[in-house]
N, C-alpha and C positions, 0 to 999 in steps of 0.2 A: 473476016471470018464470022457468020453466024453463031447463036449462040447454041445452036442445032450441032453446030460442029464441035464446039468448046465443051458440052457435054452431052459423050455417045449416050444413043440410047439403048438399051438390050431388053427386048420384050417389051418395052415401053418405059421402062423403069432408065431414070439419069443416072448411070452408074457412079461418075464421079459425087453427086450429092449423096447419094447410098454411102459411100466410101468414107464420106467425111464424116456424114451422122453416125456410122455405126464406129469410126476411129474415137470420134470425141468421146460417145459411151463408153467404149473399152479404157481411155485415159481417166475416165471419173471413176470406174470401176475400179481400176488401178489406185485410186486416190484414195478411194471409199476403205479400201483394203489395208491400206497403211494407215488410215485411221481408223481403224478398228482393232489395229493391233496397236497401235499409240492407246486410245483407253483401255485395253487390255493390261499394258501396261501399268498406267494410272491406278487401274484397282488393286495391281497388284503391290502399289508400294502404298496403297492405304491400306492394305492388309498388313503389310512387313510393320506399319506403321500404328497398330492396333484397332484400326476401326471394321467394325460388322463390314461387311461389302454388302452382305445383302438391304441393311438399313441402307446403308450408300445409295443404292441400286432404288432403293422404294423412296426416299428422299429426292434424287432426281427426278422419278418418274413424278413426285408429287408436285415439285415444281413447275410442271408443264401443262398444268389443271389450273379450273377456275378454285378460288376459295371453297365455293359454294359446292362445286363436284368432291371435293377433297372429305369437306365435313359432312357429304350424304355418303361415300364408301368408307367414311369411318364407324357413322354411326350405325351400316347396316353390318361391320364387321364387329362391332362390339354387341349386336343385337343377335347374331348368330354364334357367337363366342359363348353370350351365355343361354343361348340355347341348347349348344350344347356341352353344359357345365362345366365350363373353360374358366 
């Protein structure tokens, strides 16, 4: 058996490869979705559990920054804070 035959073509397009790329995105999508409800979760028992979520929420985002990026959006949020007379 060729490999012509092991995967039809329709229009030009390998159906079988289509099948598979677009199955494995819908199982990640699938995945993506229960983890998103898993930290959903998570914030919500830091919440039950007395911490801001939104500090939560700015604390990880800050973690994913260089140092250097961190202390140039702090120092232009404190530059604009008392700009205006915050």
């Amino acid at each position: 058996m060729s490999d012509f035959e092991k995967t039809p073509e329709v229009g030009g397009i390998a159906a079988d490869r289509l099948r598979s790329i677009i199955e494995r995105i819908e199982r990640l999508e699938e995945e993506r979705k229960g983890l998103a409800n898993d930290i959903k979760d998570i914030y919500a028992e830091a919440k039950s559990a007395g911490f801001d979520v939104p500090v939560v929420r700015r604390i990880i985002s800050a973690r994913k920054k260089e140092p250097s990026e961190i202390e140039e959006q702090e120092t232009l949020f404190d530059i604009y804070r008392r700009a205006l007379g915050m």
